[in-house]
C-alpha positions in Angstrom: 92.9 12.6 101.1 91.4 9.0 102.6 94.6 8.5 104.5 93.4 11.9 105.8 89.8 11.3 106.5 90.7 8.0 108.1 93.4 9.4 110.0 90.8 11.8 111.6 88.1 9.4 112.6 90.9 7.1 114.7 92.4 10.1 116.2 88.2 11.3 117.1 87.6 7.8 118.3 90.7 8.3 120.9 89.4 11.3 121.5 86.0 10.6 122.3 87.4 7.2 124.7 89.7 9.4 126.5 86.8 11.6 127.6 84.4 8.8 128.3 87.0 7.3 130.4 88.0 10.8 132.2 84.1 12.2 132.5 83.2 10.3 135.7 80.9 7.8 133.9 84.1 5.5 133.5 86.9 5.3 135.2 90.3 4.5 134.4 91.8 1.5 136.4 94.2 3.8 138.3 91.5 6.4 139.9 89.9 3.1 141.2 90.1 2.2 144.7 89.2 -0.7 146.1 87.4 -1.1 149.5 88.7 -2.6 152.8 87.1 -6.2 152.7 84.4 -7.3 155.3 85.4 -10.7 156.8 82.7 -12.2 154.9 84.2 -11.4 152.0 87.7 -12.6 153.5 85.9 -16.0 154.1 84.8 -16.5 150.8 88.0 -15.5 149.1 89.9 -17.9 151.4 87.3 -20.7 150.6 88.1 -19.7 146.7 92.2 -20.4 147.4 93.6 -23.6 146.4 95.3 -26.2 148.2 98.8 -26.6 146.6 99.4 -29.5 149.1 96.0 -31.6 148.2 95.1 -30.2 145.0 95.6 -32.3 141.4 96.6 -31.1 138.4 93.2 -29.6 137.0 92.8 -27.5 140.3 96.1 -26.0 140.4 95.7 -25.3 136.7 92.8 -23.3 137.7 95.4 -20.8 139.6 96.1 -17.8 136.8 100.1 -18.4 136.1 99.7 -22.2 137.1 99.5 -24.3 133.7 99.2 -28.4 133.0 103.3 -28.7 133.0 104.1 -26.6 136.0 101.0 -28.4 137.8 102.5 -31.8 137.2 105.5 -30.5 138.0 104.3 -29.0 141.8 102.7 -32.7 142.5 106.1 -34.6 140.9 107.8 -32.0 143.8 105.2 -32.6 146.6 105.0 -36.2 145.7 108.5 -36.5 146.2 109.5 -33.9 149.6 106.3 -34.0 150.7 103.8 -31.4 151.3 104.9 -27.8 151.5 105.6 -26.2 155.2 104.9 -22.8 153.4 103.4 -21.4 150.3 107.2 -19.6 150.0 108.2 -23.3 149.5 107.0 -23.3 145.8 110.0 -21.3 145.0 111.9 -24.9 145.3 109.9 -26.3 142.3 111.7 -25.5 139.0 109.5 -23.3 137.1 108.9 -20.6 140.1 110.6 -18.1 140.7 110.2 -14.8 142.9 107.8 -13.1 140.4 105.7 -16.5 139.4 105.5 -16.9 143.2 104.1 -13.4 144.3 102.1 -13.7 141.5 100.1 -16.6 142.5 100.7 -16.3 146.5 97.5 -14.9 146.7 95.2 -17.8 145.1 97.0 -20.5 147.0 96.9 -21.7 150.5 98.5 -24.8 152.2 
């Protein structure tokens, strides 16, 4: 009988989430759509990239998929070849690969 009762409030609480998020007041991720940037915003996203050929290890740790090992290991790989001719270039450091790189292609620039 509890199992019951407590069964039946979870399955309400879905429930009542599932129409919040379908009512209009919230939207689920996947009716979202964002809007064409302005070239303001452009600018300030660019000014927000990170330099993978000047940055040290705590700014390159502040890219999302970039932590403290792979950081040391991007300036051990610059340090070494020298800077990178393109952002496709990371791909040569061991830790990278095609998904990390798309990943983080966006919050990086050269």
């Amino acid at each position: 009988m509890v199992l019951n009762l407590h069964l039946g409030k979870v399955l309400g609480v879905a429930l009542a989430v599932g129409v919040l998020f379908t009512s209009g007041s919230f939207m689920a991720p996947d009716r979202l759509h964002a809007a064409p940037k302005s070239e303001l915003q452009l600018q300030v996203d660019s000014a927000q990239l990170v330099n993978v050929n000047k940055a040290g290890s705590e700014e390159l740790q502040t890219v999302r998929g970039i932590g403290p090992a792979l950081a040391e290991r991007i300036i051990a790989y610059r340090d070494e070849h020298g800077p990178f001719k393109q952002v496709d270039d990371l791909a040569l450091v061991h830790g990278i690969g095609g998904a990390k790189l798309q990943k983080i292609k966006q919050q990086i620039s050269l």
